[in-house]
C-alpha positions as CSV (number, residue, x, y, z in Angstrom):
1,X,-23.9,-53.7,-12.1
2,X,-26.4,-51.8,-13.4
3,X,-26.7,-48.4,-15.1
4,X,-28.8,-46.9,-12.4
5,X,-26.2,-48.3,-9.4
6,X,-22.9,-46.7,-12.0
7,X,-25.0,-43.5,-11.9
8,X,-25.3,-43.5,-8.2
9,X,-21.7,-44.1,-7.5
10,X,-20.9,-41.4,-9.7
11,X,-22.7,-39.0,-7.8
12,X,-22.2,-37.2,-4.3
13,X,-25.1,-35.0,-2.4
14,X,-24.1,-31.5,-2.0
15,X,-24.0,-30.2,1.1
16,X,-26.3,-27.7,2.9
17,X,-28.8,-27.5,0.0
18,X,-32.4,-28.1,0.6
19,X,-33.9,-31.2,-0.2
20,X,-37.3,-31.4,-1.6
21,X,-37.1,-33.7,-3.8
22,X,-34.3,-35.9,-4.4
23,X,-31.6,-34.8,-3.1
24,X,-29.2,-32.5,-5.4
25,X,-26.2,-34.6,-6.3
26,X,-22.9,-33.5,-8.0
27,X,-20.9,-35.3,-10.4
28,X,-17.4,-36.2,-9.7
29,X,-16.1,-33.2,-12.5
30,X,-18.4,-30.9,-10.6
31,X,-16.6,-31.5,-7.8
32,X,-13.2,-31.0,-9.1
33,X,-14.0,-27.7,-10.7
34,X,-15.2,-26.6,-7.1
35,X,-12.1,-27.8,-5.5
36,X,-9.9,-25.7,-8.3
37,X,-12.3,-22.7,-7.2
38,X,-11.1,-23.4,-3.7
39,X,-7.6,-23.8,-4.1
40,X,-7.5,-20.6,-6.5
41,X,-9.0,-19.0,-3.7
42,X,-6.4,-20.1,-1.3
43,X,-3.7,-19.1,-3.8
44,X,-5.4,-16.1,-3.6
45,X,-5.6,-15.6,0.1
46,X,-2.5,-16.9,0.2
47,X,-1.4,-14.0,-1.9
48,X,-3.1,-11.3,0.1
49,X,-1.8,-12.3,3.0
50,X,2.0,-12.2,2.0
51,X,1.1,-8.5,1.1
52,X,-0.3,-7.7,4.4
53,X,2.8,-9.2,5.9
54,X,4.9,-7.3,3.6
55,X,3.3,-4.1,4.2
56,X,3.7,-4.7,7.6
57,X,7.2,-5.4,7.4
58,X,7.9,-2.4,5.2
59,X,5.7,-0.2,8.1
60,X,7.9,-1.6,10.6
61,X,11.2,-0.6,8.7
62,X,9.8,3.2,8.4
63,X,9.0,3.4,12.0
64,X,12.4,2.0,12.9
65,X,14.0,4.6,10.6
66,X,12.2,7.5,11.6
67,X,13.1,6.5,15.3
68,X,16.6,6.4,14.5
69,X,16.7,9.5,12.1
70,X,15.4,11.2,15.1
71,X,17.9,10.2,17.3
72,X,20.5,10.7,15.5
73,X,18.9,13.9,15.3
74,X,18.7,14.5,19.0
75,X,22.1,13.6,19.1
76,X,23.7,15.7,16.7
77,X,21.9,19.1,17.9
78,X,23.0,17.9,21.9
79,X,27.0,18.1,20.4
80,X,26.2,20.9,19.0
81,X,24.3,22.4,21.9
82,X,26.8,21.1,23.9
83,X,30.2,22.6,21.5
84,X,28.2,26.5,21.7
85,X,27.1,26.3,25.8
86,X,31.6,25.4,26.3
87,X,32.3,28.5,23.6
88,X,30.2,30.6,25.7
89,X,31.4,29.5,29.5
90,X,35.2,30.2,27.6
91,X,33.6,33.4,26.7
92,X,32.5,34.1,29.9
93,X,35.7,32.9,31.6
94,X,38.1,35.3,29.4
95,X,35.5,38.3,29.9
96,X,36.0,37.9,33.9
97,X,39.6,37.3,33.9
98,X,39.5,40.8,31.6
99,X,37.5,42.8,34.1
100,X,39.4,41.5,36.8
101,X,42.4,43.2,35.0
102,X,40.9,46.2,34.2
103,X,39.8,46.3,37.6
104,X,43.3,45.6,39.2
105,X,44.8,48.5,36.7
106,X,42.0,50.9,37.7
107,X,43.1,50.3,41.5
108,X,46.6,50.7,40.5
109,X,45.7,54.2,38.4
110,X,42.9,55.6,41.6
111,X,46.4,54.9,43.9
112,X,48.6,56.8,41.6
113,X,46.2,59.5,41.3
114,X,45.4,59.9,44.9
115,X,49.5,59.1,45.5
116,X,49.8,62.1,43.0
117,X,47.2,64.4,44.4
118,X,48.9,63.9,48.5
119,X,52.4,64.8,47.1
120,X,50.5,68.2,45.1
121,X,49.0,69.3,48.4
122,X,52.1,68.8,50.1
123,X,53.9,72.2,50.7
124,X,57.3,71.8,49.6
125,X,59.7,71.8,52.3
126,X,63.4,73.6,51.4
């Protein structure tokens, strides 16, 4: 084989270049230099990406805790809520049952009195 065919077997056309003269042609080590470019660029993509998906990730955890701190939340202040409104209907309850008392004793006290005043207006009989 001659030199000129060697040459030509070591060279590849590039792609998408113009071609006014000669085609542009790349050597082999050319080649591999732009396929380490490429696959340090995937690393790299590969790299962002895992970022992305753990930023997402760590989004997704806050959300989740922030939904269940507020929940939690919610629930807490309804026992507590809930613990104040039954103090307050016992509240309520012992104040009735009081004025129901006070109101039986101030019927007993107006029938004494009144009892009290008949018997005074009463002449006495000997």
């Amino acid at each position: 084989m001659s030199e000129a065919e060697l040459n030509q077997k070591n060279f590849i056309p590039l792609p998408g270049k113009p071609q006014e003269k000669p085609s542009p042609l790349a050597t082999k080590e050319e080649l591999k230099k732009q396929g380490k470019e490429i696959s340090r660029l995937d690393t790299i993509m590969k790299a962002i990406l895992a970022v992305l998906f753990v930023g997402f990730l760590t989004m997704l955890i806050g959300v989740a805790s922030m939904m269940l701190e507020t929940w939690l939340f919610k629930a807490n202040t309804y026992k507590e809520y809930k613990s104040c409104v039954e103090k307050q209907e016992e509240i309520i309850n012992k104040q009735e049952t009081f004025i129901k008392e006070q109101t039986r004793l101030l019927n007993n006290y107006s029938k004494q009195l009144d009892d009290m005043a008949r018997n005074k207006k009463k002449p006495k009989q000997k």
